[in-house]
C-alpha positions, 0 to 999 in steps of 0.5 A: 176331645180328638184333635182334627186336621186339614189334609188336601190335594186329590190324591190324600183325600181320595185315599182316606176316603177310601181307607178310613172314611171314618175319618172325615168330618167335613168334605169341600169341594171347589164350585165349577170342577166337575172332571173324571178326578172331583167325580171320583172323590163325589163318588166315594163321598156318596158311598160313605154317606158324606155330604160335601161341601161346596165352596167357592175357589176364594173360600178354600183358598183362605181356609188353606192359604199358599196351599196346592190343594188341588180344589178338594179339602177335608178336616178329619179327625184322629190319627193314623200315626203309630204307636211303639207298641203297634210295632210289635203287634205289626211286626207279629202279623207280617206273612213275609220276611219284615221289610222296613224303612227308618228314617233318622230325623227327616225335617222337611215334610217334603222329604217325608212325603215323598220317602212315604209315597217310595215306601209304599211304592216299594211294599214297606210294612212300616215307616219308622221315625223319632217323634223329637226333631223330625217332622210328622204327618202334616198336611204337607207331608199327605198332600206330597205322600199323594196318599201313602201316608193313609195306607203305610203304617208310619210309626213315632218312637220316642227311643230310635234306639231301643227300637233298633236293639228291638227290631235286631232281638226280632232278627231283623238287619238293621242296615244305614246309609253312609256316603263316607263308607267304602261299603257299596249298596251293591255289595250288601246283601238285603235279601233278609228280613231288612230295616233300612236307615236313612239320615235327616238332610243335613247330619245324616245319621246320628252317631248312636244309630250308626253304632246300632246299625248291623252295617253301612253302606253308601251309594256310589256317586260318579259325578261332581254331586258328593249326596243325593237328597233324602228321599232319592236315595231312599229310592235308591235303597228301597228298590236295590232290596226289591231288586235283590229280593225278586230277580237277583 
């Protein structure tokens, strides 16, 4: 049997509807709301020939309790998480040079929700990650990645490592980010084929990934702050590798 899910706030449910309507099995929606947004996921409901439901403030509030979810739920079914062995066939399809993000142990789903929505924004083809000690895509996680983790391929391997010797067979740099390292980000050239490593928020990366990585690199801090969260420096990294990419 499939196992089914809670995903909510506006953004997640219009992207699924969207990408794999599929998905949904059952659509709620807050009574009294009826703005441009909830017209919107109406409209998509009708083209998939989804009835929602509609429920009242207090019902939703208990089927998603101390959740933000933004007066629109849904309950899907089956995953859209990645396996190893998508990886590759991925990788085989890419018209482009290969443009990755790897993330090290992320435990706050707030984190990886919003590594998945900076991902996206910055045309990641994938977003790597262990499948032990490091969150996956809950509800939380969708709500925050406001609908990247629908449309960005998140893929759990069970060997971070044996991925890495992988992807660098494959020609890809495999390049970490490090705050004790000399090596500026600025200074790295990132405009190949580039999977980009991010530690867990509190260990930053393990020393068996640093090992496999081509190099490391940090980010400069000018202030009295010695780290930045997670998900900011992951931006950072993101979009010094557009930036590198398309204008210099």
């Amino acid at each position: 049997m499939m196992k089914s899910q809670y995903i909510y706030g506006l953004h997640a449910v219009e992207a699924i509807l969207k990408n794999t309507p599929q998905k949904v099995r059952h659509l709620f929606l807050q009574r009294g709301r009826y703005d441009q947004r909830m017209r919107k996921i109406l409209q998509l409901a009708h083209e998939n020939d989804i009835k929602p439901e509609i429920i009242s403030r207090r019902k939703l509030d208990e089927l998603l309790p101390e959740c933000q979810h933004q007066s629109v739920a849904a309950i899907i079914v089956g995953s859209v998480i990645y396996q190893e062995t998508d990886l590759v066939g991925l990788l085989d399809s890419l018209e482009h040079l290969p443009f990755l993000l790897i993330l090290d142990g992320v435990q706050d789903p707030h984190n990886l929700g919003a590594c998945l929505r900076s991902a996206n924004a910055a045309g990641i083809n994938a977003v790597i990650a262990p499948k032990n000690n490091a969150v996956g895509l809950t509800p939380v996680v969708r709500k925050v990645a406001c609908g990247a983790a629908e449309t960005t391929p998140y893929i759990q391997v069970t060997n971070l490592v044996r991925t890495m010797r992988m992807l660098k067979d494959r020609g890809i740099w495999l390049y970490g980010a490090d705050a004790d390292v000399k090596t500026r980000i600025y200074e790295v050239n990132l405009t190949g084929p580039i999977g980009l490593i991010l530690g867990g928020e509190e260990k930053g990366l393990r020393r068996l990934t640093q090992e496999h990585c081509d190099g490391l690199m940090n980010i400069p801090m000018l202030g009295t702050i010695s780290s930045l969260n997670i998900s900011v420096a992951a931006g950072i990294c993101l979009f010094e590798v557009i930036r590198q990419r398309f204008y210099g």
